[in-house]
C-alpha positions as a Markdown table, in Angstrom:
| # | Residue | x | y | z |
|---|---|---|---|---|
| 1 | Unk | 121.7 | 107.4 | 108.2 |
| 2 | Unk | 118.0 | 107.6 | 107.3 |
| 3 | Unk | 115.8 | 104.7 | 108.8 |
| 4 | Unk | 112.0 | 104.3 | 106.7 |
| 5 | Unk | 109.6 | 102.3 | 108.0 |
| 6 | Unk | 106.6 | 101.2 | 105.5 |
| 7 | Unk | 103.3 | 99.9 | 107.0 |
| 8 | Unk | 100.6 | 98.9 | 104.3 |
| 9 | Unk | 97.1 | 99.7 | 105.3 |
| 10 | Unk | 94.9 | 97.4 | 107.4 |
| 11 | Unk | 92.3 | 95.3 | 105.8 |
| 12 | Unk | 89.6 | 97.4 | 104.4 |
| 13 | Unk | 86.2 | 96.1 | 103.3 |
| 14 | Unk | 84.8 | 96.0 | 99.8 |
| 15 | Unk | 81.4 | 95.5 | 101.0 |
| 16 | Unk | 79.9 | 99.1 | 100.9 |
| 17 | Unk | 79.5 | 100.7 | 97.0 |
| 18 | Unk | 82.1 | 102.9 | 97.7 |
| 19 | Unk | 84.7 | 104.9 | 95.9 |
| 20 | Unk | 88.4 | 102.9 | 96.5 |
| 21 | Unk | 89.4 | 105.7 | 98.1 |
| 22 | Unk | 86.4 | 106.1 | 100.5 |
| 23 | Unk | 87.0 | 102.6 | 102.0 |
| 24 | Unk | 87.1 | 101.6 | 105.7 |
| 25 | Unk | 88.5 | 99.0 | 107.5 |
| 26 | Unk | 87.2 | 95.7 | 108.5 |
| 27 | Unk | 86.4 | 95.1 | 112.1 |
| 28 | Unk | 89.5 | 92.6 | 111.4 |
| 29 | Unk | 92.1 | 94.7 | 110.0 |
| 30 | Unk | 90.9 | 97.0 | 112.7 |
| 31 | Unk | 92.2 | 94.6 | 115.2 |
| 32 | Unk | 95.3 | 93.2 | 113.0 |
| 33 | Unk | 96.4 | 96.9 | 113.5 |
| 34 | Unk | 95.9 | 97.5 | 117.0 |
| 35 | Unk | 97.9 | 94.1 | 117.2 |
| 36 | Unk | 101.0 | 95.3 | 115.2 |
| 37 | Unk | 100.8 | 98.7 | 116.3 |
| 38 | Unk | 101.0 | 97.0 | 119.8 |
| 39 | Unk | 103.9 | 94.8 | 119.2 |
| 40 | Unk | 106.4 | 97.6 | 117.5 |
| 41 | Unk | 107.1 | 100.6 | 120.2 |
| 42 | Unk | 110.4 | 98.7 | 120.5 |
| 43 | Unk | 111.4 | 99.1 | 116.8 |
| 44 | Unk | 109.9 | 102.4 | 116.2 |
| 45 | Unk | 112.6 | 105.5 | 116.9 |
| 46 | Unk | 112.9 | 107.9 | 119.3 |
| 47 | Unk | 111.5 | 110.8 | 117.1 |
| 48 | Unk | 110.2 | 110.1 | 113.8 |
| 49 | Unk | 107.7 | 112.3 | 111.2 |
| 50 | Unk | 104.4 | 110.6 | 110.3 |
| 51 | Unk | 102.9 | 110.3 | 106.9 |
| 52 | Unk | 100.3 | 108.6 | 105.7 |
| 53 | Unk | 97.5 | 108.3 | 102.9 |
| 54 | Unk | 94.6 | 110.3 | 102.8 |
| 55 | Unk | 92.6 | 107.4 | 101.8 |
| 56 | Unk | 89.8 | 106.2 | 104.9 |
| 57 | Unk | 91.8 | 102.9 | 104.9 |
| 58 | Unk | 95.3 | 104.5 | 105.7 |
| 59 | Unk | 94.5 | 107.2 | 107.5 |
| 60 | Unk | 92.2 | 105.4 | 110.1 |
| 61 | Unk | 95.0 | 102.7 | 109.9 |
| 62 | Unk | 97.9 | 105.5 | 110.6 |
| 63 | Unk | 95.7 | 106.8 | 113.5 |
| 64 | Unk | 95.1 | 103.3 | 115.4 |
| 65 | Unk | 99.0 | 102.7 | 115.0 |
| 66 | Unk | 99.3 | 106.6 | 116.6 |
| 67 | Unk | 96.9 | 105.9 | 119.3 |
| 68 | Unk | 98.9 | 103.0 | 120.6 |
| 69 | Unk | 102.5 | 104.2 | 120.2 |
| 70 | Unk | 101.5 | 107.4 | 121.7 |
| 71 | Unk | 102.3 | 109.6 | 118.8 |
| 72 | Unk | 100.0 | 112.7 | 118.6 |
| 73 | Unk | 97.3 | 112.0 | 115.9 |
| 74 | Unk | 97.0 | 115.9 | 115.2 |
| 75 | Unk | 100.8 | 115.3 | 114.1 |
| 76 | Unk | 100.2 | 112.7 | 111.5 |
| 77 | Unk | 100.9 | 113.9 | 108.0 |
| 78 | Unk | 98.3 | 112.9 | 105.7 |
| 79 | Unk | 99.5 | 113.0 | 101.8 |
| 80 | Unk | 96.8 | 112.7 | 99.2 |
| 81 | Unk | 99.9 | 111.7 | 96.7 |
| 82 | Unk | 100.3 | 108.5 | 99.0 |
| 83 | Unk | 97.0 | 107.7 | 97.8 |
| 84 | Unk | 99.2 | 105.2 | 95.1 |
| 85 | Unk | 100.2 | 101.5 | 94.3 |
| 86 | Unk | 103.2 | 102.8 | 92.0 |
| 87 | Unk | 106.7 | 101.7 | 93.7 |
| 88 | Unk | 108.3 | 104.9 | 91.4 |
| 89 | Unk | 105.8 | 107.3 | 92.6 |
| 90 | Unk | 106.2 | 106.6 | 95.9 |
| 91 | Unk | 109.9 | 106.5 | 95.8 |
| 92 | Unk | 109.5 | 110.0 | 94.6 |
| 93 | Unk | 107.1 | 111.2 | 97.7 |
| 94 | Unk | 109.5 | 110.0 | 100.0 |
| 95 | Unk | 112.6 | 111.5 | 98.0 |
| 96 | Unk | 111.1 | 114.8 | 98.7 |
| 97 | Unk | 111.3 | 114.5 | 102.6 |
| 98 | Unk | 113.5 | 116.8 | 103.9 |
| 99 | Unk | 117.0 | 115.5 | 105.1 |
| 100 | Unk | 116.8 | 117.4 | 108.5 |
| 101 | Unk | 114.3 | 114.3 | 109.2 |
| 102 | Unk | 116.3 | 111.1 | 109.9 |
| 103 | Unk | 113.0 | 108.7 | 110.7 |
| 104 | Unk | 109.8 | 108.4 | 108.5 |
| 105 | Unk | 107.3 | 106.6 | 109.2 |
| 106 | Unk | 104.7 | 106.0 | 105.8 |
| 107 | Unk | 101.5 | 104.2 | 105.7 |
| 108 | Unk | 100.4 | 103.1 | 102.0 |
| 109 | Unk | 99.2 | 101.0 | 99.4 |
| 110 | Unk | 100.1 | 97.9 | 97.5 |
| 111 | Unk | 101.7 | 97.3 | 95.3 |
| 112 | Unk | 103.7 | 100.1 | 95.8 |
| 113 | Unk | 105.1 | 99.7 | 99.6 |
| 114 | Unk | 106.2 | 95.6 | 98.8 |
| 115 | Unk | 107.4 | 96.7 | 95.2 |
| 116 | Unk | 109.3 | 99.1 | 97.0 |
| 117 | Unk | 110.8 | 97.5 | 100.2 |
| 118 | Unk | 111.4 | 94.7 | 97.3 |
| 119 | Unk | 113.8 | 97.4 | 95.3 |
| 120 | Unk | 115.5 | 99.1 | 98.3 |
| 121 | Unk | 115.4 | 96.0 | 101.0 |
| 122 | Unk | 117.5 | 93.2 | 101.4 |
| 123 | Unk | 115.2 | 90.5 | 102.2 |
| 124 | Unk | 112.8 | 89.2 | 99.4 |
| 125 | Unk | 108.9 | 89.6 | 100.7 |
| 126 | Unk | 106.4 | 87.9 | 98.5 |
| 127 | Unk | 103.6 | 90.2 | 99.7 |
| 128 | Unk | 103.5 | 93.0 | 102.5 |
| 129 | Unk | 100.3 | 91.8 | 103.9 |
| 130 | Unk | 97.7 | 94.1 | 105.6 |
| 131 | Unk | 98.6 | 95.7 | 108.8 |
| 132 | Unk | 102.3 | 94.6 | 107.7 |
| 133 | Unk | 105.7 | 96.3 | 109.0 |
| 134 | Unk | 108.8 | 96.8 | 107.1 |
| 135 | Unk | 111.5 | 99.0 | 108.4 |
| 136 | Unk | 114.3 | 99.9 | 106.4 |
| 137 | Unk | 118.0 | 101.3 | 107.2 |
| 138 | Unk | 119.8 | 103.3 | 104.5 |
| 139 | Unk | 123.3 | 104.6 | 104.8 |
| 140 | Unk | 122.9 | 107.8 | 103.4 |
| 141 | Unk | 122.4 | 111.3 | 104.4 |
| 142 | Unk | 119.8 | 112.3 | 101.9 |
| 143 | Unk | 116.4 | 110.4 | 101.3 |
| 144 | Unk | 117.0 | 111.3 | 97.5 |
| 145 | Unk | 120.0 | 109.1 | 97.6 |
| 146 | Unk | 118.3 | 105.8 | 98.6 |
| 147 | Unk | 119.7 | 102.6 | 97.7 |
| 148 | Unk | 120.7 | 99.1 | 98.7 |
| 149 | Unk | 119.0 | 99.5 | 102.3 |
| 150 | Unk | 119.2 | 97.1 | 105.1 |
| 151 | Unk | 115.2 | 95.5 | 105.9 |
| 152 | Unk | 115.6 | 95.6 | 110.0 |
| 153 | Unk | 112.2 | 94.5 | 110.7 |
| 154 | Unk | 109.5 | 93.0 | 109.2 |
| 155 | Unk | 106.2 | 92.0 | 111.5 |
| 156 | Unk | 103.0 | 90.8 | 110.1 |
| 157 | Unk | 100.1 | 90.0 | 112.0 |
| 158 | Unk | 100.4 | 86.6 | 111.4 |
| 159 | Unk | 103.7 | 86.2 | 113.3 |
| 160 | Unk | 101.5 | 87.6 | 116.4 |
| 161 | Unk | 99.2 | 85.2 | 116.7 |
């Protein structure tokens, strides 16, 4: 069994002339993701690898959720390939994850984390918002077989306040 759990990026401001990529977060997606990451120790597994998008927005968004679930930020695996919005690229990154690992854990863009939890889940989600949670149970062995997964949990910040 191989259990992925897909957390979109906080809210980022597009206030600075930045490049996309260079973004940060608001001061309020930097509290919406102290509140989820807050709120889901209980649904996280036992051991688990770490990924997340090089981008400023992920990454400081993968290390707030570390900080407060106690996972060791030097252990967070940032991926400049997560650095997408394409569903079919990013079933491919996570495809490649060896099948020793049982728990994933990747933080990354729209359109690509609610086109995929949309594909491989069995609840409908409109829109993974910012700071949003979606974990995902597949009975397989391999993450290159992925299909027809069970959606576990889903926690928006929203439902927190």
């Amino acid at each position: 069994m191989k259990k992925l759990i897909l957390i979109r990026h906080a809210k980022s401001s597009w206030n600075a002339p930045l490049k996309d990529f260079d973004r940060p977060l608001t001061s309020g997606g930097i509290a919406d993701a102290h509140l989820v990451s807050s709120a889901v120790v209980n649904y996280l597994p036992k051991n688990f690898l770490l990924w997340s998008s090089a981008a400023k927005r992920a990454s400081e968004t993968a290390m707030i959720f570390a900080q407060n679930i106690s996972f060791p930020v030097e252990s967070i695996v940032f991926k400049d390939e997560l650095y997408t919005f394409d569903d079919y690229k990013l079933e491919q990154i996570i495809s490649n994850c060896s099948d020793k690992i049982d728990n994933l854990v990747v933080f990354g863009h729209n359109e690509a984390i609610t086109n995929f939890v949309n594909k491989f889940g069995n609840i409908f989600i409109d829109n993974v918002t910012t700071s949003g949670f979606v974990s995902i149970t597949f009975e397989t062995n391999s993450w290159n077989d992925l299909k027809n997964g069970t959606t576990s949990k889903v926690l928006f910040p929203r439902d927190l306040r």
